[in-house]
N, C-alpha and C positions, 0 to 999 in steps of 0.2 A: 239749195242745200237747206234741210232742217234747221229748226233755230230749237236745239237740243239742251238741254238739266244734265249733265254730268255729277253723279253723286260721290264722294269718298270719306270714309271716316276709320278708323280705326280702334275705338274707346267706347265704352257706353254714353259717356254723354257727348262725343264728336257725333255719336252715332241718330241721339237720340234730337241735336240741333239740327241737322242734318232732315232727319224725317219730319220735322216739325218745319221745316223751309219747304219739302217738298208738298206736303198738305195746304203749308199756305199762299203759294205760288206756282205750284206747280202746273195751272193752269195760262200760266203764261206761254208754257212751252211745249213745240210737237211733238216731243217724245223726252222719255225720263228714262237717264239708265244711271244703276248705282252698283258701286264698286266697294264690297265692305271689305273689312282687311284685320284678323284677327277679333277680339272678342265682340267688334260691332258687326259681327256677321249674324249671328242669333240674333240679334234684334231686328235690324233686316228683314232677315226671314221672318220675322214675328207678324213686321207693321206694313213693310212693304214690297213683300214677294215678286210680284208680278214687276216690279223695278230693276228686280239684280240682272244684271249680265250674264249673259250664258258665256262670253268672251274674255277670257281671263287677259285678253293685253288691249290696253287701250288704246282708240284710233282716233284724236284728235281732228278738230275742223275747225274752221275760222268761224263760224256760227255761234259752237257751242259755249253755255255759260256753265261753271265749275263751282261748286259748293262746296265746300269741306266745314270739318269740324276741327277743333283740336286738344290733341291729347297732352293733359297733365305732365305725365311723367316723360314722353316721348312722341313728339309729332313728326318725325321723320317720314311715315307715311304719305301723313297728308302734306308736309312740305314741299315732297320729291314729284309726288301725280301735280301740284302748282307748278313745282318748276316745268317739271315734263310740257305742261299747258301753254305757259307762257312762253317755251320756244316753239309751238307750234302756233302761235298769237290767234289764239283763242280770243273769241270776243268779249269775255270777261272770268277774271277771279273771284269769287269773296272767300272768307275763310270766318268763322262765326267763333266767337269765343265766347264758350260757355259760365267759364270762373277765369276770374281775372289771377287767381293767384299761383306762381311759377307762370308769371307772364312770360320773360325775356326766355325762361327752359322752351316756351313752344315752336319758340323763332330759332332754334338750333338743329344742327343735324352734326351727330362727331363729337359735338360741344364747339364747332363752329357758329356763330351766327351766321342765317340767311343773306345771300345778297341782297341788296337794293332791288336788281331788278327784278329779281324772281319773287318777290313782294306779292301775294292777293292785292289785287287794288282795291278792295276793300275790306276792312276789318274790322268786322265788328263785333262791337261789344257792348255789354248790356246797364254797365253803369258810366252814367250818364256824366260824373266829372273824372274819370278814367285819365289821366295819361301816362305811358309808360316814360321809361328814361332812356328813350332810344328816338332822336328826332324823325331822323327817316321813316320811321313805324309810324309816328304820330301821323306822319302826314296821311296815311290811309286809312287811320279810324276811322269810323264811322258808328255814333251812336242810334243804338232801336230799344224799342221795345222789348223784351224776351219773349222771342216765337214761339220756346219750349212752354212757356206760359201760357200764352193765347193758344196754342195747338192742346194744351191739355183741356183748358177751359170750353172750346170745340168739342171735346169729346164729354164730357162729360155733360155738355147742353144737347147732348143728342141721345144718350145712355150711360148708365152707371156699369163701373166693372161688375162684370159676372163671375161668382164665388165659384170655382172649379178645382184649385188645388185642396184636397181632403182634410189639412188642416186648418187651413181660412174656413172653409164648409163648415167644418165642427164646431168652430171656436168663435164666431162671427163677433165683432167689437167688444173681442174678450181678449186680448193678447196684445202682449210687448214687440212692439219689435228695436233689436238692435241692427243699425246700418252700421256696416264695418266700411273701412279704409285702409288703403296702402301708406299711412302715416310714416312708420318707422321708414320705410324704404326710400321715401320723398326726402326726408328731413331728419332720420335718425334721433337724437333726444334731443334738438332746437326747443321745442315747444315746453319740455319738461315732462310728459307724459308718452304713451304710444295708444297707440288701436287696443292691446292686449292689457294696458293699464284699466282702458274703459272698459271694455266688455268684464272682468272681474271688478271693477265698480260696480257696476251694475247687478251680476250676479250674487256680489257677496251681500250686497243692500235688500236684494230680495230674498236672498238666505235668509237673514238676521230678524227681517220683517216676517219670516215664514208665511208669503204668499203664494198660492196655488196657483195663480194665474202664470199660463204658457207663455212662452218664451219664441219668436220665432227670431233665428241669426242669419242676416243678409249677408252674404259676405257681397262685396264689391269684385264684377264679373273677373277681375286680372288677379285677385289673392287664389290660389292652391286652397284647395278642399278639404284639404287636410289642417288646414293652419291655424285653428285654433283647435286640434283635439285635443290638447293635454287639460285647457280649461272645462271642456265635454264633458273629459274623465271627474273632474273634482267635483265638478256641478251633478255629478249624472243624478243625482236621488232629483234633483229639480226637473221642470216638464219644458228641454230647450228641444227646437227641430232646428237642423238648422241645413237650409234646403236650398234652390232657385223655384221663382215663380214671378211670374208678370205683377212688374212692381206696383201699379196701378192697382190691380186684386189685394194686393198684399196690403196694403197703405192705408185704402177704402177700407178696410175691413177692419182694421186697427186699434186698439184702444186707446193706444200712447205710442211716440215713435221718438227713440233716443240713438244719438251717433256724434259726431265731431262736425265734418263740415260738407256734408256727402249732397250732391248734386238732385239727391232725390227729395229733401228737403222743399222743393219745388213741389211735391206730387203732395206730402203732408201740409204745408199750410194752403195749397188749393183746399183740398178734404177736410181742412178745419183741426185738425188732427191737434193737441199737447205734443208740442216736437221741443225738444232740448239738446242741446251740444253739451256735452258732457268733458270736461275741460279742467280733473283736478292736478292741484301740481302743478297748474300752466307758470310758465315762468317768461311766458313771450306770448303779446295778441298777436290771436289769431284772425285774418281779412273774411270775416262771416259775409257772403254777400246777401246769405237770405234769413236770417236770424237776427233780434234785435239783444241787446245786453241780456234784458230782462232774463231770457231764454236760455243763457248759459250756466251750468253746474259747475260751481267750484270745491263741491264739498261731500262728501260722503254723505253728512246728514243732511244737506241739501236734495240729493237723491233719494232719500228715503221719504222725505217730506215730502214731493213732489208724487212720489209711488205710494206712500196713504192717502195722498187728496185726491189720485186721480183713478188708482185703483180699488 
């Protein structure tokens, strides 16, 4: 029997820990197959085609080892392909958690917590004095390194991304970018601010400043396409795109990159990138796992200082 990589994620960054296990291990094992499941399917296809399953139902074996990712607002996904695994006693689980924060939401399915035994037997996570407030969970931690780290720092020791979407092309380490979030949806006003507070921070600061410098709006792959038009409209005399493209291209190419606590955060201070959290209004910290104080915007005129020094 094969001693098989089972892959599953569901999220961009389940998706993206996920592919970052399979590059750096995946050499342990005689065959790699991966199971994307909603917006971690486009990345997939992106990074690791020749991996996906042509079998939409999965056939369990006592050999196989199971990787998952897990998703922020909802890991039921990749909970359920665990549990499915662990009754067919699979030779091992891990489950990789990429931010530690809505830890206890990942271990849910209904708004139930997970059973004990249907536990990944291993769970890891990337900061290193981590424990949740769930015993039974602690006992499967397991601290690493962040793979999604070492896998980027891999690729970039081998080649730089190649400028190919037409606005990167044009505009090369000439452009803003803002990284959006599903803030509001997670936490509602907890924090004192939303997604749609920063993004018109931002815009109206480069308004005031009357700087020419473009604008590209990431949204994060799970927000509707449409979800920030009405700002679009108010903005429109300003030069915003606001698009998808390989976030690696996008990042590299970058002049400044501003957002709250977006997992891509990873990809800008690899690239060296001016990254800020933009955080006015906060009336509750926020658990930054990749940004130091320094780094956060509490202030209108903080952002503007910031966009004359660095623009």
């Amino acid at each position: 029997m094969k001693n098989r990589l089972l892959l599953f994620a569901n999220d961009a960054a389940s998706a993206n820990v996920t592919i970052a296990y399979a590059y750096l291990y995946g050499s342990l094992y005689d065959s790699i197959l991966a199971y994307p499941y909603g917006v971690a399917t486009s990345l997939y296809k992106e990074h690791i085609p020749t991996y996906i399953s042509n079998n939409t139902q999965v056939m369990f074996n006592t050999q196989d080892t199971v990787v998952t990712g897990s998703s922020g607002i909802n890991s039921a996904y990749e909970l359920n392909m665990i549990k499915q695994a662990k009754k067919s006693n699979v030779h091992k689980c891990i489950m990789i958690i990429d931010n530690i924060s809505n830890f206890n939401m990942r271990f849910t399915i209904n708004n139930q917590s997970i059973e004990k035994s249907y536990l990944a037997d291993e769970i890891w996570v990337f900061d290193k004095d981590f424990k949740s407030n769930t015993a039974y969970i602690n006992q499967n931690i397991v601290y690493k390194k962040n793979i999604y780290d070492i896998y980027l720092k891999e690729l970039l020791k081998k080649n730089q991304p190649i400028a190919t979407h037409p606005f990167i092309k044009k505009n090369q380490h000439n452009y803003i970018v803002i990284l959006t979030e599903y803030l509001y949806e997670l936490y509602g006003l907890k924090f004192g601010f939303t997604e749609y507070n920063m993004v018109e921070y931002i815009l109206q600061a480069i308004d005031d400043l009357e700087l020419q410098i473009p604008v590209f709006l990431k949204l994060h792959p799970r927000e509707h396409k449409n979800k920030f038009n009405i700002l679009m409209r108010k903005y429109s005399h300003l030069n915003i795109l606001k698009d998808d493209c390989n976030i690696q291209e996008l990042i590299y190419y970058s002049k400044i990159v501003l957002g709250i606590n977006s997992s891509v955060f990873i990809e800008s201070l690899l690239y060296k990138k001016p990254t800020y959290s933009i955080q006015i209004n906060s009336k509750k910290n926020m658990n930054l796992l990749y940004l130091k104080e320094e780094n956060i915007i509490y202030t209108q005129e903080e952002i503007k200082n910031i966009l004359n020094f660095t623009v």
